[in-house]
DSSP file (Angstrom, degrees, kcal/mol; ACC not computed):
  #  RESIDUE AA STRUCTURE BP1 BP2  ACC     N-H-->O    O-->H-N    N-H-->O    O-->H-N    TCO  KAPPA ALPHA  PHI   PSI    X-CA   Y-CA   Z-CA
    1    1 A X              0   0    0      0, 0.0     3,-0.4     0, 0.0     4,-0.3   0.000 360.0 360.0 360.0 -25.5    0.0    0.0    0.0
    2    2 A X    >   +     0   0    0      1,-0.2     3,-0.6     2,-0.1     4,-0.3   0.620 360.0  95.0 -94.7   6.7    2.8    2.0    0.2
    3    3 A X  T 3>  +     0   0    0      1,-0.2     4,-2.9     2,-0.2     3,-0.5   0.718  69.4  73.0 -55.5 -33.9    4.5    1.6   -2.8
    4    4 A X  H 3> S+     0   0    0     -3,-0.4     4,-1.4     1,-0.3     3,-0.3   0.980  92.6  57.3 -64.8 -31.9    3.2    4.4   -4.6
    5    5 A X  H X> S+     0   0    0     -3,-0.6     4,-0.9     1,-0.3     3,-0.5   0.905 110.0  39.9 -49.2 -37.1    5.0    6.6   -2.7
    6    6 A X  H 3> S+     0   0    0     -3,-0.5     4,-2.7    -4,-0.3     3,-0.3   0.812 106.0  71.2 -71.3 -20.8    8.2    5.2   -3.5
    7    7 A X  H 3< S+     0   0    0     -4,-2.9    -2,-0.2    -3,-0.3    -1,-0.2   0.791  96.1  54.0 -64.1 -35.4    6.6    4.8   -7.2
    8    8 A X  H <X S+     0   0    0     -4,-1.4     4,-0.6    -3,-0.5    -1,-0.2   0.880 114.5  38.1 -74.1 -46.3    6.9    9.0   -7.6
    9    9 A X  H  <>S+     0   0    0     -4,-0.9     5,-1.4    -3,-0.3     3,-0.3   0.830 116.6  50.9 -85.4 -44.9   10.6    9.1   -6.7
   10   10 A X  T  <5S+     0   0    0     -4,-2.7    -2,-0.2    -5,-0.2    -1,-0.2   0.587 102.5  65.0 -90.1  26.0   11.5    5.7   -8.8
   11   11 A X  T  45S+     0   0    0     -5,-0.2    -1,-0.2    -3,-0.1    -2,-0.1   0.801 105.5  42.0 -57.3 -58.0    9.6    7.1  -11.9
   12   12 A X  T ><5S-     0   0    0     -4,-0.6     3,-2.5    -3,-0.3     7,-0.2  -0.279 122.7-105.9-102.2  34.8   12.1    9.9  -12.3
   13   13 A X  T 3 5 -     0   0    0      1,-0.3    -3,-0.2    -4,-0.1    50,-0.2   0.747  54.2 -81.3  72.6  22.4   14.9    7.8  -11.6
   14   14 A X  T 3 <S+     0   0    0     -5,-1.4     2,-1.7     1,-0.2    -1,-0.3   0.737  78.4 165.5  15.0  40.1   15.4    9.0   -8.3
   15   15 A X    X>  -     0   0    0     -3,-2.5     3,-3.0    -6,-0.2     4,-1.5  -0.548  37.9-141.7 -69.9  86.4   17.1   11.8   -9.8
   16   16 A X  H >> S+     0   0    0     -2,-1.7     4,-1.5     1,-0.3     3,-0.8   0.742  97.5  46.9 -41.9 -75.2   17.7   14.6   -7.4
   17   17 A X  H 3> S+     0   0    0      1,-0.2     4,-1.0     2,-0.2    -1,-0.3   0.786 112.0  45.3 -51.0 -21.6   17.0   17.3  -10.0
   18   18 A X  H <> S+     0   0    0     -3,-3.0     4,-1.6    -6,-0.2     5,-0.4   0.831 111.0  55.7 -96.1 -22.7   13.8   16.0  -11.7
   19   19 A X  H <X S+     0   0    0     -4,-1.5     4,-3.5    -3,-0.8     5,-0.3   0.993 110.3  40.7 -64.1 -57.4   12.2   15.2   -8.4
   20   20 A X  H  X S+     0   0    0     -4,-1.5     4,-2.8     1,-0.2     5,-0.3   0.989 115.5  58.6 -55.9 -44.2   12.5   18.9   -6.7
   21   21 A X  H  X S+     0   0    0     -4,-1.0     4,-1.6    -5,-0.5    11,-0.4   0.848 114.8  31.3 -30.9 -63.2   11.5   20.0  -10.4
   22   22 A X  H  X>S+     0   0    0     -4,-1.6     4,-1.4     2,-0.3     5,-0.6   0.717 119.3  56.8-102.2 -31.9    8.1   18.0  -10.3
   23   23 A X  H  X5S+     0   0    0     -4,-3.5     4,-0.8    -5,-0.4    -1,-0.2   0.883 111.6  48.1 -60.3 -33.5    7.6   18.5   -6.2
   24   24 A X  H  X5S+     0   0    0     -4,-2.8     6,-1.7    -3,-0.4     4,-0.8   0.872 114.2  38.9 -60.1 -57.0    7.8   21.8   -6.8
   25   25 A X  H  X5S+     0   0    0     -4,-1.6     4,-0.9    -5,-0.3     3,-0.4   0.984 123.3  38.0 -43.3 -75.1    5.6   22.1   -9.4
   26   26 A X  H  <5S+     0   0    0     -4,-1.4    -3,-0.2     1,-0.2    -1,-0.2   0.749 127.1  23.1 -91.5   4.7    3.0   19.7   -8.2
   27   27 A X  H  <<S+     0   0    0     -4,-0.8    -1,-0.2    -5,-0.6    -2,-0.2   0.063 134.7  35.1-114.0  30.2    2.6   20.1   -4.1
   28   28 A X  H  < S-     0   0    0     -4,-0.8    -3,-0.2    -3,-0.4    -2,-0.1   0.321  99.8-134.4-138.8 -11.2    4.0   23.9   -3.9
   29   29 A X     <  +     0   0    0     -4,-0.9     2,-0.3    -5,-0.4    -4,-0.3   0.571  61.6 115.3  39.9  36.0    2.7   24.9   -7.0
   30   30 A X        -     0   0    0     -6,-1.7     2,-1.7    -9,-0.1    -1,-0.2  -0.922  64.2-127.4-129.3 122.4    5.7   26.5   -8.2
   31   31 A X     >  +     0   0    0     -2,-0.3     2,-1.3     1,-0.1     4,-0.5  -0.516  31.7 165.2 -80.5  84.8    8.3   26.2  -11.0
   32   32 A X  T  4  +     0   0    0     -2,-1.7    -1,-0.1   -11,-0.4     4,-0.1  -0.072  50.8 100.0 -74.7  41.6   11.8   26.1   -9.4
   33   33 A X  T >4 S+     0   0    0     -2,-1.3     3,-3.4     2,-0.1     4,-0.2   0.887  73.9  52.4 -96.1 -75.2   13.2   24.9  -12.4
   34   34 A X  G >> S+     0   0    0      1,-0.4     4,-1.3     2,-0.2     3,-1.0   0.726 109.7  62.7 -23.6 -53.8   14.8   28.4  -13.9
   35   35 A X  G 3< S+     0   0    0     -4,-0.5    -1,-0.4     1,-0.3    17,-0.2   0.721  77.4  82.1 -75.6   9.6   16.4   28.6  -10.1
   36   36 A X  G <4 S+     0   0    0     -3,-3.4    -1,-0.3     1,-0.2    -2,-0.2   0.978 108.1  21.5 -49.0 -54.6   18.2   25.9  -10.5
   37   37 A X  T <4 S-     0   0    0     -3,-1.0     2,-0.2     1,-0.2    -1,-0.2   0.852 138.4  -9.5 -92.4 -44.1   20.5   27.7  -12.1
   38   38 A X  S  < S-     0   0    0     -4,-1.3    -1,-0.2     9,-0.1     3,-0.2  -0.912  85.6 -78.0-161.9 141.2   19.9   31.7  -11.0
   39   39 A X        -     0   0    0     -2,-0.2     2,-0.4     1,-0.2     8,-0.2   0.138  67.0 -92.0 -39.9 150.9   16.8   33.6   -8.8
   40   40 A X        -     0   0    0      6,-1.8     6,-0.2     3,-0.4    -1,-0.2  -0.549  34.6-137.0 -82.8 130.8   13.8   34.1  -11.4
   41   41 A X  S    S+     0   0    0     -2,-0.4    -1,-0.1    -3,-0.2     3,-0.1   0.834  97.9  28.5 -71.4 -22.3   14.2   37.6  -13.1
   42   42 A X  S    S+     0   0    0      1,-0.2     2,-0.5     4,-0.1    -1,-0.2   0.758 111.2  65.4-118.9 -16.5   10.6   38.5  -12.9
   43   43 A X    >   -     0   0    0      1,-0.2     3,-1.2     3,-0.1    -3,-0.4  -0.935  59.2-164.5-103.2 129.1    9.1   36.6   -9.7
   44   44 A X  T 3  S+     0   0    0     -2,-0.5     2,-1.8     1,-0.3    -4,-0.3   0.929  88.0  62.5 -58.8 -75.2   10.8   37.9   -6.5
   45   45 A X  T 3  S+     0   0    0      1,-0.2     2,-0.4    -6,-0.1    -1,-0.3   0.130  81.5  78.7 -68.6  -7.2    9.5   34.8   -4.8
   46   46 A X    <   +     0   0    0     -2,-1.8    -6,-1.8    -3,-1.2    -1,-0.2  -0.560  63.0 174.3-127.9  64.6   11.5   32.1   -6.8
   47   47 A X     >  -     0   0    0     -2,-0.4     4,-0.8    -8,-0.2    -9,-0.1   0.004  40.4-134.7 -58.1 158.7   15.1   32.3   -5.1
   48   48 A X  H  > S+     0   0    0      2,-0.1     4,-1.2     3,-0.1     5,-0.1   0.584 114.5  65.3 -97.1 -14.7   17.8   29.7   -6.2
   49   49 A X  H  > S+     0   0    0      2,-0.2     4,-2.5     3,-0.2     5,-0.1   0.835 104.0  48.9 -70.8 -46.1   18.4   29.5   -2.2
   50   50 A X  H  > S+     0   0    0      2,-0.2     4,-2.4     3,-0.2    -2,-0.1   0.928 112.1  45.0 -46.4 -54.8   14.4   27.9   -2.5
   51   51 A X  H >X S+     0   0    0     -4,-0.8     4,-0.9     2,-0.2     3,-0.6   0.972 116.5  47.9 -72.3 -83.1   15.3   25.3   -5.4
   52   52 A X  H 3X S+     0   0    0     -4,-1.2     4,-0.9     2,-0.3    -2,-0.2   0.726 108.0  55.1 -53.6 -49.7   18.7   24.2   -3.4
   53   53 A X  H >X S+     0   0    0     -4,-2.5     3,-1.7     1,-0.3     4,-1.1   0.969 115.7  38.0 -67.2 -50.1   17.0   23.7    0.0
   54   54 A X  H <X S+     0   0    0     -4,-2.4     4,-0.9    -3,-0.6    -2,-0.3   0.559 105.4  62.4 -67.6 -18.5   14.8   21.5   -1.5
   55   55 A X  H 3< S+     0   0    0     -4,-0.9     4,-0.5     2,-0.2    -1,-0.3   0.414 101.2  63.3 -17.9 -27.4   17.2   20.0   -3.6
   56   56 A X  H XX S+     0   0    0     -3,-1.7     3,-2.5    -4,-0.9     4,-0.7   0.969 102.2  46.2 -68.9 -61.7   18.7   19.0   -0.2
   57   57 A X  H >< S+     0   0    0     -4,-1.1     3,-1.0     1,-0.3    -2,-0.2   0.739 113.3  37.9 -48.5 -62.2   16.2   17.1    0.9
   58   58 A X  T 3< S+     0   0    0     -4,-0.9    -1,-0.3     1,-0.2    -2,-0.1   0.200 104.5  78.7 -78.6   9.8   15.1   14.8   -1.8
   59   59 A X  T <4 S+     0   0    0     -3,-2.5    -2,-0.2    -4,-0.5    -1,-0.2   0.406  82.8  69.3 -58.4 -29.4   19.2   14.7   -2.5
   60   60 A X  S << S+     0   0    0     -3,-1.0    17,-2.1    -4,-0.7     2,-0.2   0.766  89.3  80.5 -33.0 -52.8   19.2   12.2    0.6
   61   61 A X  E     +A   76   0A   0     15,-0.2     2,-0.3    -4,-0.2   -45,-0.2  -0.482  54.1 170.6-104.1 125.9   17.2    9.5   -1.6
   62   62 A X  E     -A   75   0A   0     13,-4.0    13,-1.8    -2,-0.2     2,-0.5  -0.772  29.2-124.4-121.1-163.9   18.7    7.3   -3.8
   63   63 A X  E     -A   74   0A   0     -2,-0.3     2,-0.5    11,-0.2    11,-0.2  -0.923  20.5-167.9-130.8 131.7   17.6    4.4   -5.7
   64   64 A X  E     -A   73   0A   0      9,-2.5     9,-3.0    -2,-0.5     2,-0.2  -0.990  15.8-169.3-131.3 142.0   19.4    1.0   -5.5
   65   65 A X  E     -A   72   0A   0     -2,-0.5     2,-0.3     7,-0.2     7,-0.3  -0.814  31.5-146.6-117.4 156.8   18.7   -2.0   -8.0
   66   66 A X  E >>> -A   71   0A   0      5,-1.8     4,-5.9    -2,-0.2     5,-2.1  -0.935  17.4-168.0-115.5  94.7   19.2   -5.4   -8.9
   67   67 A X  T 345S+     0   0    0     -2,-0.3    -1,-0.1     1,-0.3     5,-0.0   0.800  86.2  45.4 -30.6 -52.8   19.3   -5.5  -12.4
   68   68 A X  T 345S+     0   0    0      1,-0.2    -1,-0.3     2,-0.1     0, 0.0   0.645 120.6  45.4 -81.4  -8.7   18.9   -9.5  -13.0
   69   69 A X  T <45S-     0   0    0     -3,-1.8    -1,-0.2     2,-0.2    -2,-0.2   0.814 100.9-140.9-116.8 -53.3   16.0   -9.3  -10.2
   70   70 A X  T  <5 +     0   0    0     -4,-5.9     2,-0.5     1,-0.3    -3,-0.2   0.714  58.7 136.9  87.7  21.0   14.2   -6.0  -11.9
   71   71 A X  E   < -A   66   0A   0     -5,-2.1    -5,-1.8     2,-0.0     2,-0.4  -0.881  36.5-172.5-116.1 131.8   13.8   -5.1   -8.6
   72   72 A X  E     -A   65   0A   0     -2,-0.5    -7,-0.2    -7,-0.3     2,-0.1  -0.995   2.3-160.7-143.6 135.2   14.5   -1.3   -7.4
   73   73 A X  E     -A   64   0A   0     -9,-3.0    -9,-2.5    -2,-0.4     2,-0.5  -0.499  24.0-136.5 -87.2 158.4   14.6    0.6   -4.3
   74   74 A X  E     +A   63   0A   0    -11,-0.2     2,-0.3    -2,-0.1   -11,-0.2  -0.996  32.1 157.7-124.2 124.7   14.6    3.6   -2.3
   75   75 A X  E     -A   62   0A   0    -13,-1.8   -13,-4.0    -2,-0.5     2,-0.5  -0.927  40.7-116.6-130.9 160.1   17.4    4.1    0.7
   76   76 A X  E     -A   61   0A   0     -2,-0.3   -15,-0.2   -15,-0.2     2,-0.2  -0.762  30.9-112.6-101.2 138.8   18.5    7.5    2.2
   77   77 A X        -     0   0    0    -17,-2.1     2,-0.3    -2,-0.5   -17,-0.0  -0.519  22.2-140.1 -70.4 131.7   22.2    8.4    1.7
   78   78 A X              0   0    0      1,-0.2    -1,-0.1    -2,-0.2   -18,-0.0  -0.421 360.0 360.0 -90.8  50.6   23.8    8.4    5.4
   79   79 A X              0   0    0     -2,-0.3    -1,-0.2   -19,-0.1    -2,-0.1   0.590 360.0 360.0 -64.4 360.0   26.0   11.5    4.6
């Protein structure tokens, strides 16, 4: 029952930039994609400080597999 949650992040490949993209987008309603790279020139509100913190977070998760299995996972990086 709880798979879909992991299902959201091992879509996108647990790929630290395309998750904040699309977390942002859909539960903040916001496009932080343009800060990835530098504060949005015409909304004050859409800092590259915004995009990065949340980049931390879901920058924790990676995805580990067993190829021969087909089987993939979600663990948090012990940094």
């Amino acid at each position: 029952a709880k798979r879909h949650r992991a299902k959201f992040f091992l879509e996108r490949g647990a790929e630290p930039h395309l998750v904040t993209r699309d977390v942002s987008r859909l539960f903040l309603g916001s496009n932080y994609q343009c800060a990835q790279c530098h504060d949005h020139p015409l909304i004050e509100e859409y800092k590259q400080h915004d995009y990065y913190g949340l980049f931390a977070f879901v920058g924790r998760t990676s995805q580990l597999g067993d190829r021969r299995r087909k089987v993939a996972s979600l663990s948090e990086k012990a940094d």
